[in-house]
MDAnalysis code that builds the backbone (N, CA, C; Angstrom):
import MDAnalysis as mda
import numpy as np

u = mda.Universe.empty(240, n_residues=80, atom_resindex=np.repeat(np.arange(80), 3), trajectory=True)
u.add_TopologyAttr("name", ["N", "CA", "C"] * 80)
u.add_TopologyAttr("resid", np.arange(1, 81))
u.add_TopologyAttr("resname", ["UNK", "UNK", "UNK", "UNK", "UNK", "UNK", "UNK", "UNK", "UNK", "UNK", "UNK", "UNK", "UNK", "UNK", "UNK", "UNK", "UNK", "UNK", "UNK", "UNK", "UNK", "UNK", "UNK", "UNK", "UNK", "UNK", "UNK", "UNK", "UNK", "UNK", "UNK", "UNK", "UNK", "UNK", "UNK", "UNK", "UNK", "UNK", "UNK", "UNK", "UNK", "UNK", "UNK", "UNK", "UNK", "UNK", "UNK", "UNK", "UNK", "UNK", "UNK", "UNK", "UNK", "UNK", "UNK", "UNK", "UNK", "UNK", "UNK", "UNK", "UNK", "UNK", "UNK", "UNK", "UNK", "UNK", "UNK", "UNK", "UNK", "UNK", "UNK", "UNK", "UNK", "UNK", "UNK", "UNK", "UNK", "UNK", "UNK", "UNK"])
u.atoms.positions = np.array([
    [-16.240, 18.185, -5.663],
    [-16.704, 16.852, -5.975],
    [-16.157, 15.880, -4.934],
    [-16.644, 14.862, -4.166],
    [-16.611, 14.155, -3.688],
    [-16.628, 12.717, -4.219],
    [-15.650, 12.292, -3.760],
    [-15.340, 11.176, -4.932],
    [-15.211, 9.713, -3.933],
    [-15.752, 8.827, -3.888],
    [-15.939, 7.862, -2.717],
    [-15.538, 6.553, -2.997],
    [-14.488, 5.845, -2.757],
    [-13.908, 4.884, -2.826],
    [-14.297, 3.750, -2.210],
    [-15.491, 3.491, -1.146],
    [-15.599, 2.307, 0.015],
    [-15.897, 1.505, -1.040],
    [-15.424, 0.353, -0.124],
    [-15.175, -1.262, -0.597],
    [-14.508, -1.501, -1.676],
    [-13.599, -0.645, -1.848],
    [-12.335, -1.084, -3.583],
    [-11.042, -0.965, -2.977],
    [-10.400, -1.641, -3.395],
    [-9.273, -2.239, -3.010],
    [-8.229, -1.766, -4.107],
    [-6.820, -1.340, -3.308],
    [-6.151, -0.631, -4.523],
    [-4.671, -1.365, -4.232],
    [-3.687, -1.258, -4.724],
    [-2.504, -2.137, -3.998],
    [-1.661, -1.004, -4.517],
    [-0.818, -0.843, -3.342],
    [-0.040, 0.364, -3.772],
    [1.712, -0.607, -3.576],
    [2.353, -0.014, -5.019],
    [3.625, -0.717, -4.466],
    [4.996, 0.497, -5.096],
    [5.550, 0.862, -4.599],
    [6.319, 1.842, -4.424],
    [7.237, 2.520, -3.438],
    [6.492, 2.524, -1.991],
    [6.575, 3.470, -0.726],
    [7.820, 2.941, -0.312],
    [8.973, 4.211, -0.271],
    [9.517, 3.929, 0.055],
    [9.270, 4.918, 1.616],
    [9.029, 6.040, 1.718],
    [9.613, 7.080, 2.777],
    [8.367, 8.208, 2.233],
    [8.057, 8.773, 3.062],
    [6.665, 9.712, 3.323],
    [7.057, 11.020, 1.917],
    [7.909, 10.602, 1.518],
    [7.815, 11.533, 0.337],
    [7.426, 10.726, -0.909],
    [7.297, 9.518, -0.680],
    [7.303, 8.730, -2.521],
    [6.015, 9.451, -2.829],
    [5.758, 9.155, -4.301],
    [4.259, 9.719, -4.588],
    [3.757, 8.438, -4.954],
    [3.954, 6.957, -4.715],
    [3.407, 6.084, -4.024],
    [2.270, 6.634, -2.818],
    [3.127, 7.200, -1.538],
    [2.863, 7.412, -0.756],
    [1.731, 8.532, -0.290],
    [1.798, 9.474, -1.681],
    [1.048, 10.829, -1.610],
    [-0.775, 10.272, -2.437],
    [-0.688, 8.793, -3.072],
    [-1.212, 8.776, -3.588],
    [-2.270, 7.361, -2.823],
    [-1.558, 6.966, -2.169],
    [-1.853, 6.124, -1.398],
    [-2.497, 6.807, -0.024],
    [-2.153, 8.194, 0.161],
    [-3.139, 8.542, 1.614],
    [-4.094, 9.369, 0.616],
    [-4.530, 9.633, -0.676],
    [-5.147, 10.507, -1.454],
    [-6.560, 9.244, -1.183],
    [-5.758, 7.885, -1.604],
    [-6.942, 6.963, -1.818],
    [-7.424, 6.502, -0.555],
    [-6.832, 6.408, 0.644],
    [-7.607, 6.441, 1.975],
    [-8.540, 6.929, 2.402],
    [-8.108, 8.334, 2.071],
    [-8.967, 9.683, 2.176],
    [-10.225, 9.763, 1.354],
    [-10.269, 8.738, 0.319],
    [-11.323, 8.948, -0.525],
    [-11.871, 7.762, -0.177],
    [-11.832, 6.482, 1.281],
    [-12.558, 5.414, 1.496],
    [-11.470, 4.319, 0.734],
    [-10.768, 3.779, -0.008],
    [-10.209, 3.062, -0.107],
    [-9.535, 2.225, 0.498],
    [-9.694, 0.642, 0.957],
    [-9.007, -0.401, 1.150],
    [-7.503, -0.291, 0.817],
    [-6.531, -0.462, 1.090],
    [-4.895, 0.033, 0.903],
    [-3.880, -2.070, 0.896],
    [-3.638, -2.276, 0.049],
    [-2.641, -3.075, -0.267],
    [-1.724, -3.190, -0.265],
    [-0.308, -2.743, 0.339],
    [0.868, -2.306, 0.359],
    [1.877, -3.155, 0.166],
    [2.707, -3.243, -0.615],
    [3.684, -4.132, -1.071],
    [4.896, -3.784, -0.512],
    [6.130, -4.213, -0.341],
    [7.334, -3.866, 0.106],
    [8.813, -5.271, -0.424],
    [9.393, -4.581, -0.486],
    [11.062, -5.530, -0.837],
    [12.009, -5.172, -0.293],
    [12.055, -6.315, 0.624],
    [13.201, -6.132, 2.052],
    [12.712, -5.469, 3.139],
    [13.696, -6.232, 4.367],
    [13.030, -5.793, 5.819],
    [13.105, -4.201, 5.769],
    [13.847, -3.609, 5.312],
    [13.986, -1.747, 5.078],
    [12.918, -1.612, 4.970],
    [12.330, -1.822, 3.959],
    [11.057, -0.741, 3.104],
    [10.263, -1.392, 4.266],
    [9.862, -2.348, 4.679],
    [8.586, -3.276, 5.492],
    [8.250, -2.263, 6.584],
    [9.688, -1.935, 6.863],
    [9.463, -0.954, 8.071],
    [9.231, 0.179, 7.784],
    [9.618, 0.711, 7.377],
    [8.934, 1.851, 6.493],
    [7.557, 2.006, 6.077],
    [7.018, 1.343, 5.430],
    [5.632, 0.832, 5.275],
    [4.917, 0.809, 6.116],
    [5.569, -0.189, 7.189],
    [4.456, -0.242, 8.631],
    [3.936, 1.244, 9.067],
    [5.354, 2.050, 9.356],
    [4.998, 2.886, 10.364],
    [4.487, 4.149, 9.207],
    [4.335, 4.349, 8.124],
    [3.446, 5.546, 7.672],
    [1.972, 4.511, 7.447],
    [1.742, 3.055, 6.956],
    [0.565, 2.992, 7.161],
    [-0.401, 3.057, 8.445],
    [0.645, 3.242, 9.454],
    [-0.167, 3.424, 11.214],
    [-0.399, 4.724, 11.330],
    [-0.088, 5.606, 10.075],
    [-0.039, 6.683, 10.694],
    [-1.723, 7.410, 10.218],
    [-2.148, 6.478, 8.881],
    [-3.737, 6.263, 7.984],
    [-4.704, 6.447, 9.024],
    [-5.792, 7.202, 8.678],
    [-7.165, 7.116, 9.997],
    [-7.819, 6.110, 9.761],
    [-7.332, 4.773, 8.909],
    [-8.040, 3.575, 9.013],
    [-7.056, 2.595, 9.327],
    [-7.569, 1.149, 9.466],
    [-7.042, -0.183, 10.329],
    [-6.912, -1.201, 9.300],
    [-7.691, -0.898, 8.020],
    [-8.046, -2.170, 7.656],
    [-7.043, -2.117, 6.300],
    [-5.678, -1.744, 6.045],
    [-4.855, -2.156, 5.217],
    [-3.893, -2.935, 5.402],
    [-4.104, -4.155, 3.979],
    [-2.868, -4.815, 4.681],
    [-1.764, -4.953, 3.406],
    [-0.506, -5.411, 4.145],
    [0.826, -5.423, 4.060],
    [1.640, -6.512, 3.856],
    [2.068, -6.836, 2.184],
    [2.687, -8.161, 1.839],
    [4.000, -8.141, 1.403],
    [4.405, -8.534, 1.069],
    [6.093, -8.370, 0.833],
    [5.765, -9.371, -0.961],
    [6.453, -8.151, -1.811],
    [6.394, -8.296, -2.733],
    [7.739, -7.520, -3.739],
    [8.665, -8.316, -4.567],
    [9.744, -7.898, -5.427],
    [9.177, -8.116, -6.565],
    [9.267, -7.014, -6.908],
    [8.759, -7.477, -8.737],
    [9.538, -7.419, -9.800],
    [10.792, -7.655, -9.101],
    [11.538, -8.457, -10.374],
    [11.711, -9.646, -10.021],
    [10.720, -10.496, -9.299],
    [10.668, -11.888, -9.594],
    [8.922, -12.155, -9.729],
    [8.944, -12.830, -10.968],
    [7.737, -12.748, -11.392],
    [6.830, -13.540, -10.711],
    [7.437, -14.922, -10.068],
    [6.897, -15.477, -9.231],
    [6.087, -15.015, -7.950],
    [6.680, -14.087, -7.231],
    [6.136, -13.576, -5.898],
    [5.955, -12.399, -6.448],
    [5.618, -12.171, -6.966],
    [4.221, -10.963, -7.836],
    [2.756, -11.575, -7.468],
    [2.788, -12.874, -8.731],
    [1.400, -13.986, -8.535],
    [1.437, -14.471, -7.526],
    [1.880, -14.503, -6.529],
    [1.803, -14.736, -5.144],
    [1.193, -14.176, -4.397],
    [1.750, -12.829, -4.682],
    [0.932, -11.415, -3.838],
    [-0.398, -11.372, -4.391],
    [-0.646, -11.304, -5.766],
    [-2.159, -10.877, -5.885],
    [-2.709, -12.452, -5.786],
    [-2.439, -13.190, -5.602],
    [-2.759, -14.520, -5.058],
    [-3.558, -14.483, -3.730],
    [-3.102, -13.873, -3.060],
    [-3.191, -13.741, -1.533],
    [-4.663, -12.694, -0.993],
])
């Protein structure tokens, strides 16, 4: 079964390091056409983030900085 994701948008927030299953689940939904949202807390994870989402056969995900234990910059992020 072929299962086709173009034009849906998913926000993945978790990734820490190419093992999270954030991460396993987040190149599952690439792979199936999905738009990629990526959240991160603190310059650590950001970088982290960057360089496995460069590693995606697509361009068009993007990357916000988001803690969700402040409820404020949560509604910020899906604000955006």
């Amino acid at each position: 079964m072929n299962l086709s994701l173009a034009d849906r948008n998913y926000v993945i927030m978790g990734v820490a390091n190419k093992r999270s299953i954030a991460w396993g689940i987040a190149q599952s939904l690439a792979n199936a056409g999905a738009r990629l949202i990526f959240t991160y807390a603190g310059e650590r994870l950001e970088k982290n983030v960057r360089q496995l989402a460069e590693t995606l056969d697509r361009d068009d995900y993007i990357i916000l900085p988001c803690d969700i234990t402040n409820d404020e910059e949560i509604e910020q992020t899906f604000a955006e």
